[in-house]
C-alpha positions in Angstrom: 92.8 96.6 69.4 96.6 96.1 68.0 97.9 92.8 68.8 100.7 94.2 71.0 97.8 95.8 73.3 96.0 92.4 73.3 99.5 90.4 74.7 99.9 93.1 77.3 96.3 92.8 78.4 97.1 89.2 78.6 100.4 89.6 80.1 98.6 91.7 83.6 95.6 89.7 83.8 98.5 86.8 84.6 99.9 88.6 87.3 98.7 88.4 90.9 97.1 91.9 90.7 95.4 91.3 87.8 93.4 88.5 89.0 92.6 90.1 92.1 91.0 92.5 89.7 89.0 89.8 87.8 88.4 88.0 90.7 86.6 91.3 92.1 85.1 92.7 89.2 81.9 92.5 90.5 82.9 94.3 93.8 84.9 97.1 91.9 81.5 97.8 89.9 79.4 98.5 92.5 81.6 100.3 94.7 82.5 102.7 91.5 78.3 102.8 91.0 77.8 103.9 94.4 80.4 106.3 94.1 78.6 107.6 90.9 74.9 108.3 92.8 76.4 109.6 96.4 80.1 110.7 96.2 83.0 109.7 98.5 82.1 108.0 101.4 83.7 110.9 103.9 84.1 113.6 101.9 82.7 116.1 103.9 85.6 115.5 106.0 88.6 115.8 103.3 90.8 118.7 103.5 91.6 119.1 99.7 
């Protein structure tokens, strides 16, 4: 990874929404998994 990529990964995991997003890691990863085995929650219901 070029050092300008590192700083900007750096640079978001300092703002608000990027600790949200490592503070719910965890979370994100299982809702992505569950969305992997069984689809959309609802999606029987979309109309797209």
């Amino acid at each position: 990874m070029k050092e300008s990529q590192k700083q900007i990964k750096l640079e978001k995991q300092q703002t608000p929404e990027g600790q949200w997003q490592k503070d719910n890691a965890d979370a994100l990863r299982s809702l992505n998994e569950y969305v992997r085995k069984h689809g959309l929650p609802l999606e029987k219901h979309r109309q797209f």
